[in-house]
C-alpha positions as CSV (number, residue, x, y, z in Angstrom):
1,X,3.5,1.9,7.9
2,X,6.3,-0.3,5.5
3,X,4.8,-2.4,2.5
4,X,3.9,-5.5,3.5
5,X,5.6,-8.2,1.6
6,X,4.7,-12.3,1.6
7,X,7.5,-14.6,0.6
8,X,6.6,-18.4,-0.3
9,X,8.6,-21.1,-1.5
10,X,8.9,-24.7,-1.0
11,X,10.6,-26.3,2.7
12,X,13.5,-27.3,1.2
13,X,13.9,-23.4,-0.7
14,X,13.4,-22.0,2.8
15,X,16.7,-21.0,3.7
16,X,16.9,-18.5,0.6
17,X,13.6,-17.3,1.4
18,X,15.1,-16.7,5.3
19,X,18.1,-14.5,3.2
20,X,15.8,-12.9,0.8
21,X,13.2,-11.9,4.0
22,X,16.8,-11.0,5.9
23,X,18.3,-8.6,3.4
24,X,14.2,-7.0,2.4
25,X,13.6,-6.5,6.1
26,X,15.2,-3.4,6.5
27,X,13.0,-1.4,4.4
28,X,9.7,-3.4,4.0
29,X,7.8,-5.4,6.5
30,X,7.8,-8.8,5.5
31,X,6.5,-12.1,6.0
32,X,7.4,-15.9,5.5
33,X,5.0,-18.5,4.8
34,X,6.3,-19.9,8.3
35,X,5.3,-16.8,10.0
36,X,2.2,-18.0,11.1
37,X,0.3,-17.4,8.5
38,X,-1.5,-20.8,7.9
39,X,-3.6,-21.2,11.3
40,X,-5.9,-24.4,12.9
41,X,-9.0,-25.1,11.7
42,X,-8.1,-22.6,8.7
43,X,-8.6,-23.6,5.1
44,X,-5.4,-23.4,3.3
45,X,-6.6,-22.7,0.1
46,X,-9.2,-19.9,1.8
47,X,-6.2,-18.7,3.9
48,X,-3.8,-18.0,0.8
49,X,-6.6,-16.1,-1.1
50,X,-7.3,-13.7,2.3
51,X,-3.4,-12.9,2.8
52,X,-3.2,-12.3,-0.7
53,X,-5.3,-9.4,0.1
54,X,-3.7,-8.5,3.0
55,X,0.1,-7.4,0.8
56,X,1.6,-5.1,-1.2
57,X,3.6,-7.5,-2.9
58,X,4.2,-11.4,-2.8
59,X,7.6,-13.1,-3.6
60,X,7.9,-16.6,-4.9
61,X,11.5,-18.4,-4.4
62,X,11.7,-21.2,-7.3
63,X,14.3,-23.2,-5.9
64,X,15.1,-26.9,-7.8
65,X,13.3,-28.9,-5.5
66,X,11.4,-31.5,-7.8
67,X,11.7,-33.3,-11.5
68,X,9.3,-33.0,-14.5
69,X,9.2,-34.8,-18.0
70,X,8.2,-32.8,-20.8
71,X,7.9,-33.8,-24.4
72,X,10.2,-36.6,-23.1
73,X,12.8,-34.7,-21.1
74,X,13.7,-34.3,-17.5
75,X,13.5,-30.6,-15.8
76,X,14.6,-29.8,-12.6
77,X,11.4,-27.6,-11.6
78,X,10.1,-25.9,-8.4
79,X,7.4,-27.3,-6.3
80,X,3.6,-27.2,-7.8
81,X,2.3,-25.2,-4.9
82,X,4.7,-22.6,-5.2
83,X,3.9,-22.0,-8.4
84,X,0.1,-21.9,-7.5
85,X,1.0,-19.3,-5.2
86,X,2.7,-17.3,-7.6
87,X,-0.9,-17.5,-9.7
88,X,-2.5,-16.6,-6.7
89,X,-0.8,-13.5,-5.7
90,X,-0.6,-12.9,-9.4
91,X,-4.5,-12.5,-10.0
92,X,-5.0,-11.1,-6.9
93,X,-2.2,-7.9,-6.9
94,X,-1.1,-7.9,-10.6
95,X,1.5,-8.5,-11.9
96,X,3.8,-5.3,-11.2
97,X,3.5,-6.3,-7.4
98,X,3.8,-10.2,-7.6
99,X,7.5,-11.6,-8.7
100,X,9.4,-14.9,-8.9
101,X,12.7,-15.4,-7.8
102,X,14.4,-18.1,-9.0
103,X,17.0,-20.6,-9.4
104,X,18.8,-19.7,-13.1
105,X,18.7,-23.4,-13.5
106,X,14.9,-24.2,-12.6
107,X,12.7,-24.8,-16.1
108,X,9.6,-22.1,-16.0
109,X,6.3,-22.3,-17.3
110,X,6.4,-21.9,-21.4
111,X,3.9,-18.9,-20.0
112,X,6.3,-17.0,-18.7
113,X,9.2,-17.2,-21.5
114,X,10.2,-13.5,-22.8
115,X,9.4,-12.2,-18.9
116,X,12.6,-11.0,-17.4
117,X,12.6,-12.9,-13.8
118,X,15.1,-12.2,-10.9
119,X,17.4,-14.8,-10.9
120,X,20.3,-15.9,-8.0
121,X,22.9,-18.8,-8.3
122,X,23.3,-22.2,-6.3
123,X,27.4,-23.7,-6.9
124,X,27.3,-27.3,-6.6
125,X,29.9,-28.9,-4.7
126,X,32.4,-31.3,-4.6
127,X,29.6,-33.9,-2.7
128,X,27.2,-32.9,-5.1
129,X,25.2,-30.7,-2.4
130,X,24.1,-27.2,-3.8
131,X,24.8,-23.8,-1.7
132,X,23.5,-20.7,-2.0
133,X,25.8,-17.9,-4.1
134,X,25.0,-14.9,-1.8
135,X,26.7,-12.4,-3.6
136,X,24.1,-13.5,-6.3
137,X,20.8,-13.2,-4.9
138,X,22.3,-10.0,-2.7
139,X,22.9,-8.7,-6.3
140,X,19.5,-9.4,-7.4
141,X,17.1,-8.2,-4.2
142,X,19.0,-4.8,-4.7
143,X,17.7,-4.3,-8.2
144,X,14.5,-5.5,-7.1
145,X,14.3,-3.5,-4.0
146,X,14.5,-0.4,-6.6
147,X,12.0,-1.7,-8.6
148,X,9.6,-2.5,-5.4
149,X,10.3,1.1,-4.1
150,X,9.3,2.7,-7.7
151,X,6.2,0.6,-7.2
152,X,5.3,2.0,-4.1
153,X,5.8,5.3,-5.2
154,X,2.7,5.0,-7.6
155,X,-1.1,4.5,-6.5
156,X,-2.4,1.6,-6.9
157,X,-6.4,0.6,-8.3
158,X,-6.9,-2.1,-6.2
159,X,-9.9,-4.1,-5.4
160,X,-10.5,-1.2,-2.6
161,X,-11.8,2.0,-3.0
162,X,-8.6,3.9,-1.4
163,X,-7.8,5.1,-4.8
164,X,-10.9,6.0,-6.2
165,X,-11.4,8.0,-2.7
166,X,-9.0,9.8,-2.5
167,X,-9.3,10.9,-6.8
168,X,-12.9,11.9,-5.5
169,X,-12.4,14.3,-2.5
170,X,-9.3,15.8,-4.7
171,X,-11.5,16.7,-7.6
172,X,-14.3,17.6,-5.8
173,X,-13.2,19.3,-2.9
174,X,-9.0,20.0,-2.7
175,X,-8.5,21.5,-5.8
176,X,-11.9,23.9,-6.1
177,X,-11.0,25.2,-2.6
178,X,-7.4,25.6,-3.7
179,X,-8.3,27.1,-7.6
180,X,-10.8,29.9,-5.1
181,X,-7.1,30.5,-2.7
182,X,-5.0,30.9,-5.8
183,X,-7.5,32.9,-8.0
184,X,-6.6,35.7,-5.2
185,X,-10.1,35.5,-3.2
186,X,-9.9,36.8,0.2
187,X,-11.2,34.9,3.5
188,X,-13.5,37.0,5.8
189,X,-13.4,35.7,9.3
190,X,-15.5,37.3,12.2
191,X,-15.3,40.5,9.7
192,X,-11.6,40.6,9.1
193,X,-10.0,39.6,6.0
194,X,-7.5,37.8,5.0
195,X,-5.5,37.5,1.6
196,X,-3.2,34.5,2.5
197,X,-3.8,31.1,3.9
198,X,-2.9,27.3,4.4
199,X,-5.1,24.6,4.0
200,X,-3.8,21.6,6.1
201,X,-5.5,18.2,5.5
202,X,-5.7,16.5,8.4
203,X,-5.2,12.2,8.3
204,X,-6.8,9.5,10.3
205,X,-4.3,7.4,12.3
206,X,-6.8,4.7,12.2
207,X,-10.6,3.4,11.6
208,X,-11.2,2.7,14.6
209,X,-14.2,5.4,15.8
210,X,-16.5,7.5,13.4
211,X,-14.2,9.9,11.4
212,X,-17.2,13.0,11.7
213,X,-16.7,12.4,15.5
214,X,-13.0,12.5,15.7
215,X,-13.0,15.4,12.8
216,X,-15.5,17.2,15.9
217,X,-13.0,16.9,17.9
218,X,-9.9,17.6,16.3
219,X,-11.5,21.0,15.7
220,X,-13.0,21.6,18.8
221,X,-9.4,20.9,20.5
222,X,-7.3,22.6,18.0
223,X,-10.4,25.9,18.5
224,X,-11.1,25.5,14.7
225,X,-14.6,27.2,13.6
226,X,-16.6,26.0,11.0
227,X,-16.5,28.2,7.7
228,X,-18.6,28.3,4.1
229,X,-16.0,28.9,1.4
230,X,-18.8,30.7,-1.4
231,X,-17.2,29.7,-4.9
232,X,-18.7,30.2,-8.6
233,X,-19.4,26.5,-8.4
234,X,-20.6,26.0,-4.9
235,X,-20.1,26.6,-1.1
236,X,-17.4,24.8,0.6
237,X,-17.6,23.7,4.5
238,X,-14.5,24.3,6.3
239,X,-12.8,24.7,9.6
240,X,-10.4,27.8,10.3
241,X,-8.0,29.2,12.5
242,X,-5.9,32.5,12.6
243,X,-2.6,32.1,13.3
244,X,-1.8,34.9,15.6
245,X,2.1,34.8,15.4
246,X,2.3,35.8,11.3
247,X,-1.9,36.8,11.1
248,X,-2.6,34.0,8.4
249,X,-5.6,32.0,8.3
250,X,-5.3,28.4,8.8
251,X,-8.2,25.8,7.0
252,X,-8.4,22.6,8.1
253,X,-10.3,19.1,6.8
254,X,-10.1,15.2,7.8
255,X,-11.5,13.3,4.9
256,X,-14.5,12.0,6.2
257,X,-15.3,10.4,3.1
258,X,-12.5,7.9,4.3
259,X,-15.4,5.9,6.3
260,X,-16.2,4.3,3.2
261,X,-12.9,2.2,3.7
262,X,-14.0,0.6,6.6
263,X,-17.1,-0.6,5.3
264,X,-16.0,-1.5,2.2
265,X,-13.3,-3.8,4.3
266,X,-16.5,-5.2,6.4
267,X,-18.0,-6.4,3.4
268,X,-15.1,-8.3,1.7
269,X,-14.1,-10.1,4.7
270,X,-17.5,-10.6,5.4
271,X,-17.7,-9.3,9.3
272,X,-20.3,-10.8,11.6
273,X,-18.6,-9.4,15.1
274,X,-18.2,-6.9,17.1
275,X,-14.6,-5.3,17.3
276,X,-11.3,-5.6,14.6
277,X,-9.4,-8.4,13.3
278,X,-5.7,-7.8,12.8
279,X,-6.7,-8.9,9.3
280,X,-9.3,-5.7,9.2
281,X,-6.2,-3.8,10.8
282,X,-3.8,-4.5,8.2
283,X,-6.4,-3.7,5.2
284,X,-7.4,-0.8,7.0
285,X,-3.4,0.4,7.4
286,X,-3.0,-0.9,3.6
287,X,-5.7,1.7,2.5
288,X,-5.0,4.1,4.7
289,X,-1.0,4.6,3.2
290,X,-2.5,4.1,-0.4
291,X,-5.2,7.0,0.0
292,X,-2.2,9.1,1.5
293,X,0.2,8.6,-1.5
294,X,-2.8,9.0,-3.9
295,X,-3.5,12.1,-2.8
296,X,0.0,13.3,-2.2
297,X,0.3,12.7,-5.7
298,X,-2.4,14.7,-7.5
299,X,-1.7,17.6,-5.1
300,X,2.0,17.5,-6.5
301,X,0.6,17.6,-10.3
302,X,-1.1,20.7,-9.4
303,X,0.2,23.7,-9.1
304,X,-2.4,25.7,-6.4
305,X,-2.6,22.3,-4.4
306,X,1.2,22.1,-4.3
307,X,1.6,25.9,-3.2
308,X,-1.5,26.1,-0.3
309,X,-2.1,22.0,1.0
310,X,0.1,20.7,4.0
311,X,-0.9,17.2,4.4
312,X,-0.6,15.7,8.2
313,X,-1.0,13.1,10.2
314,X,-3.8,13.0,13.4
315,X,-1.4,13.0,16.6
């Protein structure tokens, strides 16, 4: 699953969005404004604050498409509602994940002098007509494209709980299981025991059936048996497995806490039917990825976690 990225501008700027979704396309999935994202019967305002929701990041173009007087000058600006947009996206993702590109010749916002904004060139020529400098905006995507991929290296508090999730089950369940394996405890199973093991975390694909059923039946296939881990703190359920070929012990555990993602989702869209949007899809993919890199994270920073988790994904 690639970020998803939006990319606005005005009609007349939408050639260099075109190059900017062209050149972005190869590591991200992204997304005109012309993609069919504005449908019939669909408020526009309504829409834009929903797909805001529905990216990782959102990428005005400024291009000089209109004229403003201010304190009795002219500026060649860009158009009013790309600018909105920008706010939009802005409020909604922050603004480490919400950028303007821009014209080095289009007058910003007083708001956003000091603030260090991509920038391309248009050469005018001899006729007067303005053409895009490629070399220029190529130069510029490929410094954002590091900064966007830096970005998506880092979890993200957003307005759903993926975060806050996957922080929970790491605290209070990964690492105490993982402290009791590197604290040298053995394992009994069926009276034998055993002094080394790997605990694999198991993740959902999808939402899109109860995770306790699918958990039953991942370990049912896989001939996992259910197991107390007894700690100084508190007993631990778990699923097990000896691996005959080297004699190690095998736990296992799909988050089933990760329901709570599809119910928060419910609520914010504000469900009243049976069966899954694509808009519910692409949240739930969005949360899914962020709860994955979350807890990849934490398990890195910790040294039992790092030597005893294997993280994987539900085939």
């Amino acid at each position: 699953m690639k970020p998803r990225i939006f990319i606005g501008s005005s009609s007349e700027g939408l050639s260099v969005a075109t190059e900017v979704k062209n050149y972005l396309s190869k590591d991200f999935e992204c997304y005109l404004w012309t993609d069919n994202i504005f449908k019939y019967n669909d408020n526009f305002l309504e829409t834009l604050m929903k797909e805001a929701s529905l990216f990782d990041f959102g990428l005005m173009v400024f291009t000089k498409d209109d004229y403003t007087t201010s304190r009795l000058k002219n500026f060649e600006t860009a158009r009013d509602n790309v600018l909105f947009e920008y706010g939009l996206f802005l409020g909604r993702i922050g603004r480490d994940r919400a950028y303007i590109i821009k014209d080095d010749e289009v007058k910003i916002p007083s708001d956003l002098f000091g603030v260090t904004l991509p920038e391309f060139k248009c050469v005018k020529e001899s006729d007067g007509t303005l053409t895009l400098d490629i070399d220029s905006l190529h130069e510029t995507l490929k410094l954002l494209k590091l900064q966007i991929e830096e970005k998506v290296n880092l979890g993200i508090l957003g307005m759903l709980p993926s975060t806050v999730l996957a922080i929970g089950y790491f605290y209070n369940f990964i690492q105490p299981v993982c402290d009791y394996l590197g604290g040298g405890n053995e394992i009994e199973v069926e009276g034998k025991k055993f002094a080394k093991a790997k605990f694999k975390i198991v993740l959902p694909l999808n939402l899109d059936s109860d995770l306790k059923k699918k958990a039953k039946i991942f370990y049912k296939k896989n001939l996992f048996q259910a197991l107390e881990i007894e700690t100084p703190h508190r007993a631990y359920p778990l699923f097990v497995a000896v691996n005959e070929a080297d004699d190690n012990l095998t736990l296992s555990d799909m988050p089933t806490t990760l329901n709570g993602i599809e119910k928060a989702i419910e609520m914010y869209l504000r469900v009243g039917h049976i069966g899954k949007t694509n808009e519910q899809k692409l949240l739930e993919e969005r949360e899914l990825r962020n709860f994955e890199l979350v807890l990849r994270k934490l398990i890195e920073n910790d040294a039992y976690c790092y030597e005893f988790i294997e993280i994987e994904i539900e085939k």
